[in-house]
C-alpha positions in Angstrom: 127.5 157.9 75.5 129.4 155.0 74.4 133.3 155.2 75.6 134.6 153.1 72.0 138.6 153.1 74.0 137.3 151.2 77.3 135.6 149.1 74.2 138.9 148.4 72.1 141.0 148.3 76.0 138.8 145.3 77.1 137.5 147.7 80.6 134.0 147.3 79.2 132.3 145.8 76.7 128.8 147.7 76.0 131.0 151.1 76.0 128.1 152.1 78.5 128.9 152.8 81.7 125.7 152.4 83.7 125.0 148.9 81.9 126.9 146.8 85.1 126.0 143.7 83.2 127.8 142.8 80.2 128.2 139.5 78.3 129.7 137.4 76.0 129.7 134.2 74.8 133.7 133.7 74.8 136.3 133.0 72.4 135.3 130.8 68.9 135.3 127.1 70.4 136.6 124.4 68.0 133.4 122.3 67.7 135.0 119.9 65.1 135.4 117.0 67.7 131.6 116.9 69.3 129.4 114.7 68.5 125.9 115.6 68.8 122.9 113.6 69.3 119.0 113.9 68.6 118.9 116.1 71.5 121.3 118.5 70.2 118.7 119.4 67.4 117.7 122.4 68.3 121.6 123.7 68.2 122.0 121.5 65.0 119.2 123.3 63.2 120.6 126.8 64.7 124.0 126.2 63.3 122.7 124.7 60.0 120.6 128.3 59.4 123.3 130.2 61.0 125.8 128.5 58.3 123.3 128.8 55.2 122.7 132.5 56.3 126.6 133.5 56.7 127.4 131.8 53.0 124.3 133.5 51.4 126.0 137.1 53.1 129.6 135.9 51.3 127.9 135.4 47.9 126.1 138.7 48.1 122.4 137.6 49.0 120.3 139.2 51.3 120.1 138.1 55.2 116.9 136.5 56.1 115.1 138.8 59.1 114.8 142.5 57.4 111.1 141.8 56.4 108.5 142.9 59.1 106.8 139.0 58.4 109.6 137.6 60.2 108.8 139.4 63.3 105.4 138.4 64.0 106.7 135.1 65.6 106.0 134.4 69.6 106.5 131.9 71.7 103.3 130.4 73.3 101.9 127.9 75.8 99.4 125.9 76.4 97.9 122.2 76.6 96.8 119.8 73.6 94.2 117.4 74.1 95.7 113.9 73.5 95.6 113.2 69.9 95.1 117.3 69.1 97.6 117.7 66.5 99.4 121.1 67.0 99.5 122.4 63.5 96.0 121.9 63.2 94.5 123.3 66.5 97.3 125.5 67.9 99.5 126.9 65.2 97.7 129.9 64.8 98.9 131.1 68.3 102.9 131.4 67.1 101.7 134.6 65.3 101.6 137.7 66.5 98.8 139.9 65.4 98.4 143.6 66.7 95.1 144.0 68.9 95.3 140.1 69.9 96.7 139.6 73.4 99.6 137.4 73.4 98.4 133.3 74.4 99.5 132.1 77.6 97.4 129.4 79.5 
């Protein structure tokens, strides 16, 4: 059973009392002064879809992630041949298919 008052009184922050690890990621940091790099892509892109996804919510649109298709993505590894490019030889791997085991190597 959640307890929503030890939510709202800061005491826990799941409202689940045998969940002894809880958390957050911290108040809203002011990111308006960092200056990201190439490396930084990944968190670039992030914030780029995040942003795109919170203005389509605001102008009534629908979320991206309710369809099922959007689920069938997994991580993978494994080792290309020099000169294998991945989008022909591996790609195939990212997608999750019921009765195919997931590709680790």
């Amino acid at each position: 059973m959640i307890d929503r008052a030890a939510q709202k009184a800061g005491r826990t922050y799941s409202g689940v009392a045998c969940i002894a690890t809880q958390s957050t990621s911290g108040p809203i940091q002011d990111r308006s002064n960092e200056n990201l790099v190439s490396i930084d892509n990944a968190i670039i892109m992030a914030r780029i879809r995040l942003r795109k996804a919170a203005l389509g919510l605001q102008s009534g649109g629908r979320p991206l992630g309710l369809s099922p298709e959007r689920h069938r993505a997994r991580s993978a590894s494994f080792v290309l041949r020099v000169g294998e490019p991945f989008a022909r030889v591996k790609a195939d791997v990212l997608k999750a298919r019921e009765g195919v085991p997931h590709n680790s190597i």
